[in-house]
C-alpha positions as CSV (number, residue, x, y, z in Angstrom):
1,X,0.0,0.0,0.0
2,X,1.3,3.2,-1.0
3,X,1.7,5.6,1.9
4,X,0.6,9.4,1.6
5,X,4.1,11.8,1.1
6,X,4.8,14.5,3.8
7,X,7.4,17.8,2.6
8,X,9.6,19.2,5.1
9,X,11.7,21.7,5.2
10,X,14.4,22.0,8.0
11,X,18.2,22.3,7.3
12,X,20.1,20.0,5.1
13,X,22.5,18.9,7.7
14,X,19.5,17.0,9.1
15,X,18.3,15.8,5.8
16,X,20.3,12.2,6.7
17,X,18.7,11.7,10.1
18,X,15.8,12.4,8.8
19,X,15.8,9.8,6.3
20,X,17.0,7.5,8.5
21,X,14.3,7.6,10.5
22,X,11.9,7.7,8.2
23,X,13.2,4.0,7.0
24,X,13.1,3.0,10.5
25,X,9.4,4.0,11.0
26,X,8.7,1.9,7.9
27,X,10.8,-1.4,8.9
28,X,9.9,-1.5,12.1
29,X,6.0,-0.1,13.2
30,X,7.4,-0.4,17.3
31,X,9.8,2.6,16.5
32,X,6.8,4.9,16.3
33,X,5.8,4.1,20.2
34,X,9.5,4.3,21.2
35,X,10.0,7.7,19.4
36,X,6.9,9.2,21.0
37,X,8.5,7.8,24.5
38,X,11.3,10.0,23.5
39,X,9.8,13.2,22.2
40,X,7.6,13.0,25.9
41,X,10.7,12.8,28.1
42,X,11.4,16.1,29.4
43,X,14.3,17.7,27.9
44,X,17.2,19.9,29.7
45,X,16.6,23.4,28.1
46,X,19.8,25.2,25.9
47,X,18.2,28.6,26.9
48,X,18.5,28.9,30.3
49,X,22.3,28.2,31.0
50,X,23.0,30.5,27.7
51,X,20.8,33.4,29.7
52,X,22.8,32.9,33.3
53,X,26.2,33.2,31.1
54,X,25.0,36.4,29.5
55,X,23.5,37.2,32.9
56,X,26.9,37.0,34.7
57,X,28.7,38.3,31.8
58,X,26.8,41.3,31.9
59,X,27.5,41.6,35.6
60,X,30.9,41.0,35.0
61,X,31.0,43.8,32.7
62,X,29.0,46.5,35.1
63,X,31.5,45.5,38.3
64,X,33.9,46.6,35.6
65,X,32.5,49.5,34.7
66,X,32.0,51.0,37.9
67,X,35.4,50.3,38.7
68,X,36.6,52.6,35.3
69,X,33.9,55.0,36.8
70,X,35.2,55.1,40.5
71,X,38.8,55.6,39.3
72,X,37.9,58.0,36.5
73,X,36.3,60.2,39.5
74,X,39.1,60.4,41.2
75,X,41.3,60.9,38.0
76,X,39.2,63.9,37.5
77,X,39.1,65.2,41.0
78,X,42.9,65.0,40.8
79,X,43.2,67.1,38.3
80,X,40.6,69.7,39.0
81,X,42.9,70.3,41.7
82,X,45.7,70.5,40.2
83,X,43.9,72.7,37.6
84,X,43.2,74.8,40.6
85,X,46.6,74.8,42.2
86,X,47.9,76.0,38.8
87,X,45.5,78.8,38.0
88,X,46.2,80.0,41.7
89,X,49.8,79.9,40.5
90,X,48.9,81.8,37.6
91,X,47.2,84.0,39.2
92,X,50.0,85.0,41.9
93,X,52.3,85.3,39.0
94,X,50.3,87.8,37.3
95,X,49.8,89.9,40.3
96,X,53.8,89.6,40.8
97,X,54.0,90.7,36.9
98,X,51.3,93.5,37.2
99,X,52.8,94.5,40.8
100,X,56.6,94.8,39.0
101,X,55.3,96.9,35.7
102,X,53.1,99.3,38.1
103,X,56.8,99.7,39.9
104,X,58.8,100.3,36.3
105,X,56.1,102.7,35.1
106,X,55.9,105.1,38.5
107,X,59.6,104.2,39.8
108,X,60.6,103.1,43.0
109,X,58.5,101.0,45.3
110,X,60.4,102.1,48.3
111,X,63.0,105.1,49.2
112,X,65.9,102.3,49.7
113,X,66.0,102.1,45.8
114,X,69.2,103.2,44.1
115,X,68.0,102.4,40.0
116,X,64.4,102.3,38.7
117,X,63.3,101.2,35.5
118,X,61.4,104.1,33.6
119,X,60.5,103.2,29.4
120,X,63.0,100.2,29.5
121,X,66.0,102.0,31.2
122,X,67.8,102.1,34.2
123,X,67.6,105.7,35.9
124,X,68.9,106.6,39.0
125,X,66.6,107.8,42.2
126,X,67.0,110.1,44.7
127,X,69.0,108.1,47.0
128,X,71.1,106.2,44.0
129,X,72.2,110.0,43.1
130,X,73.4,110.5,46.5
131,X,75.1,107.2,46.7
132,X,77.0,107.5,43.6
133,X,78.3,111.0,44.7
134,X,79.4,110.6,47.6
135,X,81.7,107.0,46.5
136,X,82.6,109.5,43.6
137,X,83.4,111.9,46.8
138,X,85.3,109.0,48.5
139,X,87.7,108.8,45.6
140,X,86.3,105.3,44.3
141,X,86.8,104.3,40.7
142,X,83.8,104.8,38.1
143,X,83.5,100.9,37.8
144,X,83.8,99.8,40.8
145,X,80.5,102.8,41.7
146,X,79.1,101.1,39.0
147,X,78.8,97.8,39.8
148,X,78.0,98.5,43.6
149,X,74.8,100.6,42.2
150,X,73.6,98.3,39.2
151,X,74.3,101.1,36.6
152,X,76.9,101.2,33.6
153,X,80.5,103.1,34.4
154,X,79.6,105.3,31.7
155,X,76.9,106.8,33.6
156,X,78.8,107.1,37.0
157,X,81.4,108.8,34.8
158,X,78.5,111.5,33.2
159,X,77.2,112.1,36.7
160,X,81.1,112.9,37.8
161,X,81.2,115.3,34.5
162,X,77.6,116.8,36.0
163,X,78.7,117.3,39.8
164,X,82.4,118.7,38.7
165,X,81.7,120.4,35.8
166,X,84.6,119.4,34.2
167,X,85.2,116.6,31.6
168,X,87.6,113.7,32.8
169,X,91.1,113.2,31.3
170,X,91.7,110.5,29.2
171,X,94.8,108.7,30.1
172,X,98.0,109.4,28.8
């Protein structure tokens, strides 16, 4: 007796097994009832230990994260301080800057001052006039005047022309 064809279509890889047991279930008519035994027999599931290894992986990966996070915190905490320590440094060495160039533009910051600074030069206060005569007074050498004072010899030798009024010799 001819039996009625059944099409399936599942992957090809199975396509053996499949006919396999479709000559089985012809041969023997007992295969059926074992089959069916089979198919009734509970079955240990692929899905759930395939979720708990995503589940834990994905744990895995948030411990991780929030460790990145936590040091990444303190990464930034470190340098927003440092940020701060160095603007505060900035901003010291700007006053310092602005306090020096407020000196060089009005003159001395205190009476003790021998040379000021006035339109990029070195002039001489008050008190470095005074100074500078009376070494000159004292007899001491234009260079040695000089370099006590922080001035060029040329210009101790100008203020002795001024408070003489008479040129220097020039040696024989």
């Amino acid at each position: 007796m001819k039996q009625p064809q059944l099409n399936l279509r599942f992957p090809e890889k199975h396509h053996d097994l499949v006919r396999k047991l479709a000559e089985r279930l012809r041969a023997d008519p007992g295969f059926a009832v074992s089959l069916e035994d089979l198919l009734v027999q509970p079955t240990t599931p692929v899905l759930p230990p395939l979720q708990q290894r995503l589940d834990a992986a994905l744990a895995e990966i948030h411990q991780t994260a929030e460790g990145y996070l936590e040091e990444f915190g303190k990464a930034k905490a470190e340098l927003q301080q440092s940020l701060a320590g160095i603007q505060a440094e900035q901003q010291d060495l700007l006053k310092t800057f602005q306090a020096s160039l407020e000196q060089v533009r009005r003159g001395p910051a205190s009476e003790g001052d021998l040379v000021v600074m006035r339109g990029g030069l070195k002039r001489l206060t008050e008190a470095g006039i005074a100074e500078v005569t009376r070494r000159l007074t004292l007899g001491e050498q234009p260079d040695q005047i000089a370099a006590a004072v922080g001035i060029e010899p040329r210009s101790v030798r100008k203020w002795r022309t001024k408070l003489t009024g008479r040129q220097p010799q020039a040696p024989a």
